[in-house]
matplotlib code that plots the C-alpha trace (Angstrom):
import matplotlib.pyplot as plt

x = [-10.7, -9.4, -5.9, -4.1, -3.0, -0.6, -0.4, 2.8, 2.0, 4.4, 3.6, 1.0, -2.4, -4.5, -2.0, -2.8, -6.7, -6.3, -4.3, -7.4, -9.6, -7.7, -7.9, -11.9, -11.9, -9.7, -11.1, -14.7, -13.7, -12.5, -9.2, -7.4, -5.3, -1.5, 1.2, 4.0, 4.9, 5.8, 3.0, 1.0, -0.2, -1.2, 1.6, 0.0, 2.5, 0.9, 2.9, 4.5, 6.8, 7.0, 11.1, 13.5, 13.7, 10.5, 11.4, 14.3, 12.8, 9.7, 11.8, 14.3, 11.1, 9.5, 12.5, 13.2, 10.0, 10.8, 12.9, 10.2, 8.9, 5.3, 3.5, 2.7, -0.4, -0.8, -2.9, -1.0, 2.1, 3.5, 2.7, 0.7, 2.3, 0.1, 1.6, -0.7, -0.8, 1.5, 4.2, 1.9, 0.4, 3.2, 5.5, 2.2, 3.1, 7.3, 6.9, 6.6, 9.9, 11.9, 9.9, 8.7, 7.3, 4.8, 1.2, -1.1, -0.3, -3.0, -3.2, -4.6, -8.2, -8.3, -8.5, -12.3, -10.9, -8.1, -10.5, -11.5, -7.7, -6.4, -9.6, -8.7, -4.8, -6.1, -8.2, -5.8, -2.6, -1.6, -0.3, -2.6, -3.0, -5.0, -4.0, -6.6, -5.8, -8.8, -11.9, -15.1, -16.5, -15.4, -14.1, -15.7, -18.2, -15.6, -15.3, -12.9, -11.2, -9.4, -6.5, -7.8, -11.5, -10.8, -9.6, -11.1, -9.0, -11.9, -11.1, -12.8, -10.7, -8.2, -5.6, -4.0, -3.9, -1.1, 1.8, 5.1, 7.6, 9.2, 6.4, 4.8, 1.5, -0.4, 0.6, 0.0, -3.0, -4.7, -6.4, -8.6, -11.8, -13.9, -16.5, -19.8, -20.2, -23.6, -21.8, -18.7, -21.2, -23.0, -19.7, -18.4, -21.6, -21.8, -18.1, -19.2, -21.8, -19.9, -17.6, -14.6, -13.3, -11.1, -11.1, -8.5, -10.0, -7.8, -6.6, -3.6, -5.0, -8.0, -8.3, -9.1, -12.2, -15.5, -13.7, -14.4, -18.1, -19.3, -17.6, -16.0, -13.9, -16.0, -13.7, -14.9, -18.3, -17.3, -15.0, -18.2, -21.0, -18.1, -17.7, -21.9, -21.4, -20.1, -17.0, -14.4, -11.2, -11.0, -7.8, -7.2, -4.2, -2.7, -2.8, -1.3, -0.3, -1.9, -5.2, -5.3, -8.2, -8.6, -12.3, -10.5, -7.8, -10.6, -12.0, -9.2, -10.5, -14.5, -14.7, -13.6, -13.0, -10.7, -7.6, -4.6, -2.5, -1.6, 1.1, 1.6, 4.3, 6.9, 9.2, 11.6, 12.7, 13.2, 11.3, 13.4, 13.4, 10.1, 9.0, 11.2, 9.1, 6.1, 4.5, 2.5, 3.5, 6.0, 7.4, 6.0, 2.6, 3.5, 4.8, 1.3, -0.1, 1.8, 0.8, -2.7, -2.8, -1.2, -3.6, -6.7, -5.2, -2.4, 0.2, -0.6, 1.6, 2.9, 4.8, 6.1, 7.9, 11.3, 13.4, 17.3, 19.5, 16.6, 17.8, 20.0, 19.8, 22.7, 24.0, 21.7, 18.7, 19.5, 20.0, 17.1, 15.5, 17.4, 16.4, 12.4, 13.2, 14.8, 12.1, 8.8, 9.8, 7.7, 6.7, 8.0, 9.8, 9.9, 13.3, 13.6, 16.9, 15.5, 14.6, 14.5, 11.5, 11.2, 8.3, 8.4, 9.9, 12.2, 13.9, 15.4, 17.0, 20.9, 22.8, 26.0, 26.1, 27.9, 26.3, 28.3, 27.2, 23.9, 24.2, 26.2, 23.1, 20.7, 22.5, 22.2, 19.1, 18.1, 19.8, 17.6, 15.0, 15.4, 16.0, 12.6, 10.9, 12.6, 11.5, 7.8, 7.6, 9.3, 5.7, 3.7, 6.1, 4.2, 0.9, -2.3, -3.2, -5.5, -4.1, -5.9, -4.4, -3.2, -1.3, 1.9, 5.1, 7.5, 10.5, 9.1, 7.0, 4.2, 4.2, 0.6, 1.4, -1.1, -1.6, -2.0, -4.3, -1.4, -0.5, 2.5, 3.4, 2.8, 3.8, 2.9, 3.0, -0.1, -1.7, -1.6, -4.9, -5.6, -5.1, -3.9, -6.8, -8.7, -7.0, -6.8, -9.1, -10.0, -8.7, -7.1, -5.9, -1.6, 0.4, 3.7, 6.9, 9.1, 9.5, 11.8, 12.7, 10.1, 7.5, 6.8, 5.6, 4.0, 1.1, -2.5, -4.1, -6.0, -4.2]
y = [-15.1, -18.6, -16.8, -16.9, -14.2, -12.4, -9.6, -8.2, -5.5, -2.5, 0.1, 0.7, -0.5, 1.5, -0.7, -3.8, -3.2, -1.5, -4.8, -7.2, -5.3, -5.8, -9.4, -9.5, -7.5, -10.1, -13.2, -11.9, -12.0, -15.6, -15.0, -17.5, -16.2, -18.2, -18.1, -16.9, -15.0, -18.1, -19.4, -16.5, -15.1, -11.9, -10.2, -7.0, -4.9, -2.3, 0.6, 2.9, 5.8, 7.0, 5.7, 5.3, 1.6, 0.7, 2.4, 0.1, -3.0, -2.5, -1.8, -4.9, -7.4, -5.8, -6.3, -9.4, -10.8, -9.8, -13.1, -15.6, -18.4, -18.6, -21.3, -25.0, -24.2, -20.7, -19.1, -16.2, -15.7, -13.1, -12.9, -9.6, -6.9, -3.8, -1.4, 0.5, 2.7, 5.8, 4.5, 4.3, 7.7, 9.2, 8.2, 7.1, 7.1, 7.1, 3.7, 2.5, 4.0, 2.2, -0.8, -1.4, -5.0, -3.0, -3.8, -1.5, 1.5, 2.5, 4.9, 5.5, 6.9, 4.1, 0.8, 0.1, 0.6, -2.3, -5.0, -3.1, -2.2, -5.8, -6.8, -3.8, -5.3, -9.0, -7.9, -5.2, -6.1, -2.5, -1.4, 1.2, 4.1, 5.5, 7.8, 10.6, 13.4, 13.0, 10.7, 12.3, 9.2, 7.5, 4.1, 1.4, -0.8, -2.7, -6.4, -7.2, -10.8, -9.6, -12.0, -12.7, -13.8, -13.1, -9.3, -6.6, -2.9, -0.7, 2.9, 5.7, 8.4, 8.3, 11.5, 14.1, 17.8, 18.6, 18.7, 18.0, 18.6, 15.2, 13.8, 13.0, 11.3, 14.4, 14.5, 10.9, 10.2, 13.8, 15.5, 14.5, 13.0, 11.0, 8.6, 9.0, 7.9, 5.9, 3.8, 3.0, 2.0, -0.1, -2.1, -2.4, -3.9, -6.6, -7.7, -8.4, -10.5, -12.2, -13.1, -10.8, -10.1, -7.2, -4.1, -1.6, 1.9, 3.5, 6.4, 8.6, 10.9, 9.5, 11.9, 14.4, 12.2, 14.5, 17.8, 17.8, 16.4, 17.8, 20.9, 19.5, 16.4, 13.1, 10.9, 10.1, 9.5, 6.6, 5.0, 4.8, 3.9, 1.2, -0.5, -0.4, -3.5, -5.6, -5.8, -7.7, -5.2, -1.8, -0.5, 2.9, 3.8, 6.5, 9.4, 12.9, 14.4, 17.8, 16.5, 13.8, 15.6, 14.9, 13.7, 10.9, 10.1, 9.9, 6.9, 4.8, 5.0, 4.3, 1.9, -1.4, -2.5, -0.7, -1.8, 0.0, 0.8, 3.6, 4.8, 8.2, 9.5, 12.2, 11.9, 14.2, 15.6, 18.5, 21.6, 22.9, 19.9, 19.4, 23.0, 22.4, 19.2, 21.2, 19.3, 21.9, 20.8, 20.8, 18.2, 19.8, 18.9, 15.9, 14.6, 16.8, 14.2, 10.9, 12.0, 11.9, 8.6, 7.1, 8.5, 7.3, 4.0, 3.0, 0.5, 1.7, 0.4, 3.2, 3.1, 5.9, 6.7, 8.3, 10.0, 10.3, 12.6, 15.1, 17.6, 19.8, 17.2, 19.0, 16.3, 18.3, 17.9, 14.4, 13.8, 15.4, 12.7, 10.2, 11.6, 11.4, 7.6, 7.3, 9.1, 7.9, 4.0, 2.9, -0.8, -0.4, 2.2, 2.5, 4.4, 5.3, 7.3, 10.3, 9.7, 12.6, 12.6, 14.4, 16.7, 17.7, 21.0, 19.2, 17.5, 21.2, 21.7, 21.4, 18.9, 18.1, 15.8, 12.6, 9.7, 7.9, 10.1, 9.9, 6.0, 6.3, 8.0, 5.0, 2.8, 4.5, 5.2, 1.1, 0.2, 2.9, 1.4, -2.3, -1.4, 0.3, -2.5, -5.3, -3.4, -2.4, -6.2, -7.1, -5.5, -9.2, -11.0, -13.6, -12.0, -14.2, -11.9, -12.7, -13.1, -13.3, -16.2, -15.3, -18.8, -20.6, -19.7, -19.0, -20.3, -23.2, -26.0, -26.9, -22.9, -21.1, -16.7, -13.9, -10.5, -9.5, -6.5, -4.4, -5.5, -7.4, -10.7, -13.7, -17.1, -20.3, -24.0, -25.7, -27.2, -31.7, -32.7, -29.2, -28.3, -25.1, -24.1, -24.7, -21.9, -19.4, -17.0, -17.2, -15.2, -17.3, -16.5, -17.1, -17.2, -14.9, -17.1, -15.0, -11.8, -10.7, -7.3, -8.6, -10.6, -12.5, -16.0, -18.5, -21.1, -21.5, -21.5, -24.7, -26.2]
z = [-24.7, -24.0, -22.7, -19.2, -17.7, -15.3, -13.2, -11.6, -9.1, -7.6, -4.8, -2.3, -1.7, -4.1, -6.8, -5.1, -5.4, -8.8, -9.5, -7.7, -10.6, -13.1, -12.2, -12.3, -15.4, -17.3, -15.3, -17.0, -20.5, -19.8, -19.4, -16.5, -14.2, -13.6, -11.7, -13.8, -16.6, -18.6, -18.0, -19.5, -22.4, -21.2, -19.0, -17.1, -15.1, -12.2, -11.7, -9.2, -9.9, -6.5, -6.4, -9.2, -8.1, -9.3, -12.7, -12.8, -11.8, -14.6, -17.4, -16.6, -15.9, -19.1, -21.5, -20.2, -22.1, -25.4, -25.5, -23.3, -25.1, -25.3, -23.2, -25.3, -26.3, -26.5, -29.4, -29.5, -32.0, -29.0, -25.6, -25.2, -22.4, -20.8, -18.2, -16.3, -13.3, -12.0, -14.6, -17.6, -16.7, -16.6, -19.5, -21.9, -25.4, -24.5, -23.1, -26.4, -28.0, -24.3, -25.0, -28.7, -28.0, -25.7, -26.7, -24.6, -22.1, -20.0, -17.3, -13.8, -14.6, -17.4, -15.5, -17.6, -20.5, -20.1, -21.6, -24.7, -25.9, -25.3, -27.9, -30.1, -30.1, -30.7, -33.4, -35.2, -34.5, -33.5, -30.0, -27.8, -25.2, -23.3, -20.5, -19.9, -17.5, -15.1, -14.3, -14.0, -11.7, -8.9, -10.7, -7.9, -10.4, -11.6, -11.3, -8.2, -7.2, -3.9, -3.0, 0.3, 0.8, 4.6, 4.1, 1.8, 0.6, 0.6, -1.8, -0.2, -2.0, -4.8, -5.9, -3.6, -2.9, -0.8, -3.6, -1.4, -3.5, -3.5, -4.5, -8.0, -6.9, -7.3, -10.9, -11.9, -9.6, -10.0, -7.6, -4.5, -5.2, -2.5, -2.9, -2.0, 2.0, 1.4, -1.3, 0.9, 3.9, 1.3, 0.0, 3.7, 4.9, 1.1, 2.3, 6.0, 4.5, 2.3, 5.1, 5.2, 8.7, 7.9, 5.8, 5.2, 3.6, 1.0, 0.0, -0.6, 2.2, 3.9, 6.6, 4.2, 3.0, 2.2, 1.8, -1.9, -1.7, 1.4, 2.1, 5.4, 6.0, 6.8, 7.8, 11.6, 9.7, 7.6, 10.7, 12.5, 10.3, 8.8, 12.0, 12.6, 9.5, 12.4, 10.6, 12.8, 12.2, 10.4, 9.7, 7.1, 5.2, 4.1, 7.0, 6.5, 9.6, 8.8, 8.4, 11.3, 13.4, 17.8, 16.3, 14.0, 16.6, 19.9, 17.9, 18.3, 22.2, 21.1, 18.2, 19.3, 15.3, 14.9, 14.9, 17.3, 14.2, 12.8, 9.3, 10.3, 7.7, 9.3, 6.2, 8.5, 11.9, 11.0, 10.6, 8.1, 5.7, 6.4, 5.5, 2.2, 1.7, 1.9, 4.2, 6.4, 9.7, 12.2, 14.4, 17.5, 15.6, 15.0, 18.2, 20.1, 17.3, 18.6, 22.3, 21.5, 19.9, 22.6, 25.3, 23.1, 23.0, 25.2, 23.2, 19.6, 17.2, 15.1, 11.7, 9.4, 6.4, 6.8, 3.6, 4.1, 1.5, 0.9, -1.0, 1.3, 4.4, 7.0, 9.7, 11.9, 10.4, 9.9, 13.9, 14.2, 12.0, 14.1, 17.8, 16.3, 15.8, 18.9, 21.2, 19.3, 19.5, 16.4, 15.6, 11.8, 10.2, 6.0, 5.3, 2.1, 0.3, -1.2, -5.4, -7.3, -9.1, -13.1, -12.8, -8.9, -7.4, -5.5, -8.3, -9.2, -6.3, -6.2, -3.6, -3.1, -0.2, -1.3, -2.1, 0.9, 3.4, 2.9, 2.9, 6.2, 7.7, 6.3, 8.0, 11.2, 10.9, 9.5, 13.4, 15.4, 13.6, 13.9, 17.8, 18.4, 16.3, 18.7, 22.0, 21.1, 19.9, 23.5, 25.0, 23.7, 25.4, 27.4, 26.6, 24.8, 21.5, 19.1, 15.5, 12.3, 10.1, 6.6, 5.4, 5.7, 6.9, 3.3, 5.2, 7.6, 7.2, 9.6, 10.7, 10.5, 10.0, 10.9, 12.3, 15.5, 15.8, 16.0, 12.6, 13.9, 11.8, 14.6, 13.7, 15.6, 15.1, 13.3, 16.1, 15.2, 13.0, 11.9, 7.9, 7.3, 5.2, 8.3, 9.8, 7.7, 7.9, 11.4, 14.4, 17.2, 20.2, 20.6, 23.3, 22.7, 24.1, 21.5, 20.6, 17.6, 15.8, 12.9, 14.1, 17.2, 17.8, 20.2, 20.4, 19.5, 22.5, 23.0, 21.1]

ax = plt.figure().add_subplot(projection="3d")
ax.plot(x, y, z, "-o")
ax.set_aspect("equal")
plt.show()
């Protein structure tokens, strides 16, 4: 192609990865992959529609390139601009009418066919689309460049079945479909030889992994045969409280890989918003669920996802919500004000709680939060953990940044002589002297 290139990704982990294939996919028709969108001539946004924020933030990025010179140098007469994932899914051919400089719109069971409508668009001049409903195969042959050569996402299952009414994954990701468990084992076990010291399986419900191919849910299986690679951490993401079995949560207590971390989403802490979510559980389940975790494996970290202003919210159920935070004592906590979604039951519903009430309880709930996060970090005060490095410190020179297996951020000084490429990638052992509400820090021991 002789073109540069650049990807802009928003949401979860299954858009990172979709977004690290993208990158292999470009990278082997030639393409070179740059920093900027100035710099590029091929501008490729990955979408999420799961807030109204991200809607926002695509459409203001994407206008704003109408009017971007071209790079010196560039073949092109106009810099060419996809949007793929949730967002391209969902809106396909309208995205076109918001944003008529658009050159390609491609959905999320249409990563493959990115390559071949950029050609199509270079050669014809005319803008595509392609957004089918549903993938017949499991899309894992594609070419991958994974940011990190240390750390691997590994996608065991894509879509969703459980249809809360908030949400509009179900509708934009389709329906659960699982890989097959001997080609999961078989990627795990090329990344541990090709280095990588920590992989993360995907999914938008990964407990539920196997129901579709098997008959039965799987997941314990691929935990265990995945550590048998010898990988150095295992983590997973996305859990669904319904589906977290005592089978997945006893091998947080028998497989030393993997890591004591655990997103458990509550959403609510109520029963009765939680029954209007639709998410098939109650909060006696879910604390019987938090119980268990903690006896497996004493000191788990624990994060969740919280919604304020659902549709309805009373002050009671909010407090509810509140006393959850309070009691459970998480390490991180992703509060979110409800978005109503086009498309999903709950977006029908009527509410007419004021917008600065429901603010008011964010911000109660954002200091709960930040005061759990401070005291489980206070736990690694003083202890030696070991912390896999990641890179540099964005806002201090000369400061080395990692995770601790907990999934805490841990920063510590670069110990004299040593290059920071030296570090990163390996797991050191830190000393904890300070604890904060975000991130603790401390020295390389040794060093």
């Amino acid at each position: 192609m002789g073109l540069t290139f650049f990807v802009q990704t928003y949401g979860c982990q299954m858009n990172k990865h979709d977004s690290e294939r993208v990158v292999g996919m470009l990278e082997n028709l030639g393409a070179v992959s740059v920093e900027s969108m100035e710099e590029a001539d091929i501008v490729v946004f990955m979408t999420c529609c799961v807030r109204e924020a991200a809607d926002i933030r695509l459409l203001g990025q994407a206008s704003s390139i109408k009017n971007m010179r071209l790079r010196s140098g560039s073949p092109l007469d106009k810099r060419m601009i996809a949007i793929g994932g949730c967002i391209g899914q969902r809106d396909g051919e309208k995205l076109f009418d918001e944003l008529p400089h658009l050159d390609v719109v491609f959905g999320t069971n249409n990563l493959s066919s990115l390559p071949g409508l950029l050609e199509d668009v270079l050669e014809n001049g005319r803008h595509r689309i392609e957004t089918v409903e549903e993938s017949t195969l499991f899309p894992n042959d594609l070419p991958t460049v994974r940011e990190h050569a240390w750390a691997a996402w590994l996608p065991i299952a894509i879509g969703c079945n459980n249809f809360c009414t908030y949400c509009i994954v179900p509708y934009v990701r389709g329906r659960e479909k699982s890989r097959s468990f001997d080609d999961i084992v078989a990627e795990a076990r090329r990344y541990v030889e090709s280095g990588v010291k920590e992989i993360t399986l995907l999914g938008q419900n990964v407990n539920s992994y196997g129901r579709d191919l098997y008959g039965k849910p799987r997941f314990g299986d691929v935990i265990e045969a995945v550590a048998q690679t010898g990988v150095e951490r295992l983590r997973f993401a996305t859990s669904h409280p319904k589906d977290l079995t005592d089978e997945v949560i006893a091998k947080f207590a028998t497989v030393d890989c993997l890591m004591p971390a655990l997103h458990l989403p509550a959403q609510s802490g109520s029963n009765r918003i939680l029954k209007e979510m639709h998410r098939v559980y109650t909060i006696e389940h879910y604390r019987a669920l938090i119980d268990k975790l903690r006896d497996a494996r004493p000191g788990i970290s624990l994060s969740t996802d919280i919604i304020v202003g659902f549709p309805g919210e009373t002050e009671d159920d909010f407090e509810q919500t509140y006393k959850l935070i309070e009691e459970v004592g998480y390490s991180q906590v992703f509060t979110f004000i409800y978005s109503k979604r086009e498309g999903t039951p709950a977006a029908k519903l009527v509410d007419d709680t004021p917008r600065v009430v429901i603010q008011e309880r964010f911000d109660r709930l954002r200091t709960v939060v930040e005061r759990g996060a401070y005291e489980y970090n206070q736990l690694s005060l003083g202890k030696t953990v070991p912390v896999l490095f990641e890179g540099s410190s964005k806002k201090q020179s000369g400061i080395a940044t990692g995770r601790s297996p907990e999934n805490i951020t841990v920063h510590a000084p670069l110990p004299e002589g040593m290059r920071i490429d030296d570090l990163i990638g390996t797991t050191r052992n830190v000393t904890v002297d300070r604890a904060r509400t975000w991130y603790l820090s401390g020295t390389i021991a040794g060093a």
